[in-house]
Residue frames as a rotation matrix with the C-alpha (Angstrom) as fourth column:
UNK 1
0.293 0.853 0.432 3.19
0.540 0.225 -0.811 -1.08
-0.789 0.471 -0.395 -3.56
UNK 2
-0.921 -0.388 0.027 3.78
0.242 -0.517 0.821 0.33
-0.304 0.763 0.570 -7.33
UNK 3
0.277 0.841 -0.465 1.07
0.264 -0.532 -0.804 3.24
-0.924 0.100 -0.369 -7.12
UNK 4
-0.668 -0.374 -0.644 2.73
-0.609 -0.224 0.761 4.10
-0.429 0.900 -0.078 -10.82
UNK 5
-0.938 0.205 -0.280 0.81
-0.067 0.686 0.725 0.55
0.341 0.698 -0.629 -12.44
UNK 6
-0.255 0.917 -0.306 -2.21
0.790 0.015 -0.613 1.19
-0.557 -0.398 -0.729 -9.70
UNK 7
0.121 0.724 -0.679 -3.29
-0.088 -0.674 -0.734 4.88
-0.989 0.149 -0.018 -11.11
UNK 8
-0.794 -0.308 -0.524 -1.67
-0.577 0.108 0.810 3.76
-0.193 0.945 -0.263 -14.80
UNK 9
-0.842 0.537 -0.053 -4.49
0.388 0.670 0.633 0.81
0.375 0.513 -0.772 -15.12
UNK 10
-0.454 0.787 -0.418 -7.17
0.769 0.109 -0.630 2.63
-0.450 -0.607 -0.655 -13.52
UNK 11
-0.074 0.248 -0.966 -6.90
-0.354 -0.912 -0.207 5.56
-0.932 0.327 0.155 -15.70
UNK 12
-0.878 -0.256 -0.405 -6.79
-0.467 0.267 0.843 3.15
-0.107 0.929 -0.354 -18.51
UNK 13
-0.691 0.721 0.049 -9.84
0.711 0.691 -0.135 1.38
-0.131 -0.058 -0.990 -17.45
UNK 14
-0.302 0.397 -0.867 -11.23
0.422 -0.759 -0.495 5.12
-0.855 -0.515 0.061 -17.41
UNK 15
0.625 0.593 -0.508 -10.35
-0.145 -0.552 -0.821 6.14
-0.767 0.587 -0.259 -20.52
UNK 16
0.934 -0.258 0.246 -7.58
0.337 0.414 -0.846 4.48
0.116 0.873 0.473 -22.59
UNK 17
0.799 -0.364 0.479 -4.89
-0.205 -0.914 -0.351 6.62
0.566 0.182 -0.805 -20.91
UNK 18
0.608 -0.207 -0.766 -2.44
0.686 0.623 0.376 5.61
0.399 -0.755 0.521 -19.37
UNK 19
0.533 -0.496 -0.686 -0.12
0.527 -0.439 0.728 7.81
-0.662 -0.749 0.028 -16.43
UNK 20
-0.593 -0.783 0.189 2.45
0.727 -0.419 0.543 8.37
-0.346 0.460 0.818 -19.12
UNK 21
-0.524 0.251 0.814 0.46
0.654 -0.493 0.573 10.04
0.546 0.833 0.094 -21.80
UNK 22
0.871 0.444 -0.209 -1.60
0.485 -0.712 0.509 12.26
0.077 -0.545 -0.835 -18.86
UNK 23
0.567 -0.483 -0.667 1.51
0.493 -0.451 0.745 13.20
-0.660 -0.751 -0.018 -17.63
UNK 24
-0.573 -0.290 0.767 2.99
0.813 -0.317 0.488 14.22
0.102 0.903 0.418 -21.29
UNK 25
-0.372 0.703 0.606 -0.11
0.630 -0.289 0.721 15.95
0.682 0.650 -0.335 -22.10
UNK 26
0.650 0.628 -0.427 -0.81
0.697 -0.269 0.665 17.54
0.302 -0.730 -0.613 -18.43
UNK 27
-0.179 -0.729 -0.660 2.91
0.595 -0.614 0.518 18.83
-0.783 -0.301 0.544 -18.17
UNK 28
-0.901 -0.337 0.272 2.79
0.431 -0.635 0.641 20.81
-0.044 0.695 0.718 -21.37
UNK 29
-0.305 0.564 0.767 -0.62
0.267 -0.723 0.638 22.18
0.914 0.399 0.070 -21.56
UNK 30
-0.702 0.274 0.658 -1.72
-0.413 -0.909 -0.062 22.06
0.581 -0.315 0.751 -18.03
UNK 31
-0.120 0.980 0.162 -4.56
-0.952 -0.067 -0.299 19.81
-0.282 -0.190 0.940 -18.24
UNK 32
-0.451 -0.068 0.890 -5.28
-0.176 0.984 -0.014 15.96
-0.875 -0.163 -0.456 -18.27
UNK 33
-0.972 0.227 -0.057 -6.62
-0.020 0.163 0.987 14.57
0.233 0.960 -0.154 -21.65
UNK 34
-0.072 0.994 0.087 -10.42
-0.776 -0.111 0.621 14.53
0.626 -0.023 0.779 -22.32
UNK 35
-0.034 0.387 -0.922 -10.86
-0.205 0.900 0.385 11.08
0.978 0.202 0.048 -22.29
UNK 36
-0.196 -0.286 -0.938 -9.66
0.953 0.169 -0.250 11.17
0.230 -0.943 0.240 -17.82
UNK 37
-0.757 -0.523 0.391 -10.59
0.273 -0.797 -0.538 14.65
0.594 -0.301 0.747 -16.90
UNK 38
0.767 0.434 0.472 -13.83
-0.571 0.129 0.810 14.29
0.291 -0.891 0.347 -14.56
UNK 39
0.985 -0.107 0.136 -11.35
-0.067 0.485 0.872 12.06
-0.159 -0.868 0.470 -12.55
UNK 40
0.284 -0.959 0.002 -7.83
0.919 0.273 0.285 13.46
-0.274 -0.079 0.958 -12.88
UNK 41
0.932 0.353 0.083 -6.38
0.355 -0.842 -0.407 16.42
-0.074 0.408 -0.910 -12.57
UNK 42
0.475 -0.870 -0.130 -2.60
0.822 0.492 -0.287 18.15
0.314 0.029 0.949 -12.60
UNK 43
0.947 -0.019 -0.322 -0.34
0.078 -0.955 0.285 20.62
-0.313 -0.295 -0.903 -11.13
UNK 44
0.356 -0.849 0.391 2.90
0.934 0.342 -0.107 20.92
-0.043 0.403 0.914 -13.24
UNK 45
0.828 -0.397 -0.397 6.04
-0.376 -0.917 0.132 22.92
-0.416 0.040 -0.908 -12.74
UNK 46
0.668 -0.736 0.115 8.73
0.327 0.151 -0.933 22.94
0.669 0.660 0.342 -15.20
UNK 47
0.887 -0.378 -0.264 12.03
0.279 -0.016 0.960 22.88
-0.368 -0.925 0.091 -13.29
UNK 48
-0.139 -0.883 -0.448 14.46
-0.300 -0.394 0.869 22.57
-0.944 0.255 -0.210 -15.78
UNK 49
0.935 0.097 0.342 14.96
0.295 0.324 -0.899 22.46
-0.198 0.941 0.274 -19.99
UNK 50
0.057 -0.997 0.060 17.46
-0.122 0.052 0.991 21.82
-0.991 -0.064 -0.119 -21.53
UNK 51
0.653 0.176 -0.737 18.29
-0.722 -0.151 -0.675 22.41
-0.230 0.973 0.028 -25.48
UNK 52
-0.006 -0.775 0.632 20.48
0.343 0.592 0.730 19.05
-0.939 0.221 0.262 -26.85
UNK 53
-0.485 -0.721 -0.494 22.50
-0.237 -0.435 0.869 19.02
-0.842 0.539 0.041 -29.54
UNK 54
-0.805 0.182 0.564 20.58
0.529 0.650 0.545 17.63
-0.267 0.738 -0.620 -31.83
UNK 55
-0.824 0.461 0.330 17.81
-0.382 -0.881 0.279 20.60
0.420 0.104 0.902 -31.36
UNK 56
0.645 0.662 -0.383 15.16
0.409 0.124 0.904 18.68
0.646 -0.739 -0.190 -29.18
UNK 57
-0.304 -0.143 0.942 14.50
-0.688 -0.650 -0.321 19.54
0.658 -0.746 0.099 -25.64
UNK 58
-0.331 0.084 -0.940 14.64
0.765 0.607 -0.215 17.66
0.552 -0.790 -0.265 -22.24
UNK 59
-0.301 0.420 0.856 12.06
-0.638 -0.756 0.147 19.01
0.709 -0.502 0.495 -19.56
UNK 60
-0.628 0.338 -0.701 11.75
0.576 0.808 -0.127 17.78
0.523 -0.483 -0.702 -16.32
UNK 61
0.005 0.889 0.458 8.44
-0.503 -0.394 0.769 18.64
0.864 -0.235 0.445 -14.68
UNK 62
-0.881 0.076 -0.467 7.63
0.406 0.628 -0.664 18.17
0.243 -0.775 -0.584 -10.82
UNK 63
-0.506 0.809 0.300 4.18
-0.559 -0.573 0.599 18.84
0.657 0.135 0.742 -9.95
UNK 64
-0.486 0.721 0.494 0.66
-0.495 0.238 -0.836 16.99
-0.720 -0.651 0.241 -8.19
UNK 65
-0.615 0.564 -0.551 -1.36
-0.367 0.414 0.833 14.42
0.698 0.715 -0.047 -10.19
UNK 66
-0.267 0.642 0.719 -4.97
-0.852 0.192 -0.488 13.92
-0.451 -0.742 0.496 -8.84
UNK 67
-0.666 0.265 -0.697 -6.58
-0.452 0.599 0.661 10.80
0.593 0.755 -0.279 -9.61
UNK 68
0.180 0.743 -0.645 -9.90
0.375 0.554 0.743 9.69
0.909 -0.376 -0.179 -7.86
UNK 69
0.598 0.316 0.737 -9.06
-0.282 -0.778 0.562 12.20
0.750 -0.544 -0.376 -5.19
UNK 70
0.562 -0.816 -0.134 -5.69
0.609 0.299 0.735 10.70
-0.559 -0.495 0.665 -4.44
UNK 71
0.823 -0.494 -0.280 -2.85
-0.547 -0.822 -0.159 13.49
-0.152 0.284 -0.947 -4.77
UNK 72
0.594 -0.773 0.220 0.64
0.803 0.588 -0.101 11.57
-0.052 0.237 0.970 -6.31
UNK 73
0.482 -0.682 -0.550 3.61
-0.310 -0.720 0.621 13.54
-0.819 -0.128 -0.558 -6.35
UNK 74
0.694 -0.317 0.647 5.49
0.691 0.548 -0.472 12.83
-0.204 0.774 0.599 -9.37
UNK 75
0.019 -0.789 -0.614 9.23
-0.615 -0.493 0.615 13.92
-0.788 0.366 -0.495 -11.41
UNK 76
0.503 -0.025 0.864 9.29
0.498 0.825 -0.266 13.09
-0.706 0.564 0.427 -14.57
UNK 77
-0.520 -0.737 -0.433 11.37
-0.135 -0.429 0.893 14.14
-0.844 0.523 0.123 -17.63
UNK 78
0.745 0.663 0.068 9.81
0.185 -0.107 -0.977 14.98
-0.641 0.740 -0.203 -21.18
UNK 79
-0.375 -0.844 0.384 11.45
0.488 0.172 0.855 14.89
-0.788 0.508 0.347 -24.51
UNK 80
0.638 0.648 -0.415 10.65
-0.199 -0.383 -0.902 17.20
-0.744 0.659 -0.116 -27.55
UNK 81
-0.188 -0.461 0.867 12.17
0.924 0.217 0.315 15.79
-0.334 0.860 0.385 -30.89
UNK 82
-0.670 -0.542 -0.507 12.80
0.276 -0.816 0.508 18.43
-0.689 0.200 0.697 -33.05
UNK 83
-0.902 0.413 0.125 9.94
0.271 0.319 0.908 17.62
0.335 0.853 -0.400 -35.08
UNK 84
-0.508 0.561 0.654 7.89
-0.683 -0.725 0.092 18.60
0.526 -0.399 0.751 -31.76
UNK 85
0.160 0.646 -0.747 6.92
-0.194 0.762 0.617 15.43
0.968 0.046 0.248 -30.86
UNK 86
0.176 0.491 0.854 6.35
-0.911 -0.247 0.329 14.67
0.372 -0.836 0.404 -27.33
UNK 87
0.536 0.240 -0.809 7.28
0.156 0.914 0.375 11.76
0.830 -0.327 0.452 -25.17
UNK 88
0.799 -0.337 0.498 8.17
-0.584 -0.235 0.777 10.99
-0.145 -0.912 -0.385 -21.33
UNK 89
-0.081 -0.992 -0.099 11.63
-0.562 0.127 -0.817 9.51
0.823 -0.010 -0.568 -20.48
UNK 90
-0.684 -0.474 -0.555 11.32
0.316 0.493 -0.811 9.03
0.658 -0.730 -0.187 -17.36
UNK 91
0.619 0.765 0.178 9.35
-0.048 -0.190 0.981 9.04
0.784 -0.615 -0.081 -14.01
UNK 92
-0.254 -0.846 -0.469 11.35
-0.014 0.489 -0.872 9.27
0.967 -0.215 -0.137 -11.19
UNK 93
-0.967 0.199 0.158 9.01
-0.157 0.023 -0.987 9.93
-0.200 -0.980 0.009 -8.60
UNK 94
-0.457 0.868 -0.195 5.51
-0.686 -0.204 0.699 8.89
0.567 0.453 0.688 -7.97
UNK 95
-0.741 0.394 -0.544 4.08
0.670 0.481 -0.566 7.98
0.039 -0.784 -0.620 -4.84
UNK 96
0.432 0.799 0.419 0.82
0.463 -0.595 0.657 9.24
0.774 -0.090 -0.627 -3.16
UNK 97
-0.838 -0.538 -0.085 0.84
0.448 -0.591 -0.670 12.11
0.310 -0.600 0.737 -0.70
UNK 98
-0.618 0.758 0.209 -3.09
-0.572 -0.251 -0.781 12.50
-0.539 -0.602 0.588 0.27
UNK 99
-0.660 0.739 -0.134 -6.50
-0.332 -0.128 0.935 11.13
0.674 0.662 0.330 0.06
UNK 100
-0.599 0.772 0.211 -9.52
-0.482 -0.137 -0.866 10.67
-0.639 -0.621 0.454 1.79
UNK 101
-0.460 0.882 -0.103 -12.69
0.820 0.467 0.332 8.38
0.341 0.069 -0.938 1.71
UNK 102
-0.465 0.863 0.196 -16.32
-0.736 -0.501 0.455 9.24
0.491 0.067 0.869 1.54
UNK 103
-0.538 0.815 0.215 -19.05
0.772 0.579 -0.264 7.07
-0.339 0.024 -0.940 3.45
UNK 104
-0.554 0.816 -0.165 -22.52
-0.563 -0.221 0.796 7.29
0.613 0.534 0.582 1.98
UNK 105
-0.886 0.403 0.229 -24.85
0.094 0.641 -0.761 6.50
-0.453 -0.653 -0.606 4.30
UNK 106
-0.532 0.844 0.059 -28.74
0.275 0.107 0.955 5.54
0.800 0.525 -0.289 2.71
């Protein structure tokens, strides 16, 4: 199954967001964008950066993305243009690794 395009359209159906841009925005500050945070959340750890010649930076980040109380593992790799801008590269991992159902009984 490609859980990557399963929590990518569900978080889009949430709030316009898709996986990438959480995971941009969750590795560097911390926290999931407004628009998905009641239902997503993140644990990012910077592993390695790297300064290129050109004066951006490559960061890859391994960490926990919640999402509807499924836990994804994820590696991904971030770019900073020198200008500061912000974008993923890559994803190289991203599978689940817990979750759990609720019944509601009436």
């Amino acid at each position: 199954m490609d859980w990557l395009s399963t929590a990518d359209s569900y978080l889009y159906l949430l709030g316009r967001v898709g996986v990438e841009q959480v995971l941009c925005d969750g590795c560097l500050s911390g926290r999931t964008p407004a628009a998905v945070s009641d239902y997503a959340s993140i644990e990012p750890e910077l592993v390695r950066r790297t300064v290129e010649d050109d004066g951006g930076t490559a960061e890859t980040y391994r960490g926990t993305l919640i999402v509807a109380g499924v836990r994804y593992s994820f590696e991904c790799e971030l770019f900073a243009d020198a200008d500061g801008a912000y974008f993923v590269t890559s994803i190289g991992r991203f599978g689940p690794v817990e979750w759990s159902t609720k019944v509601q009984v009436a």
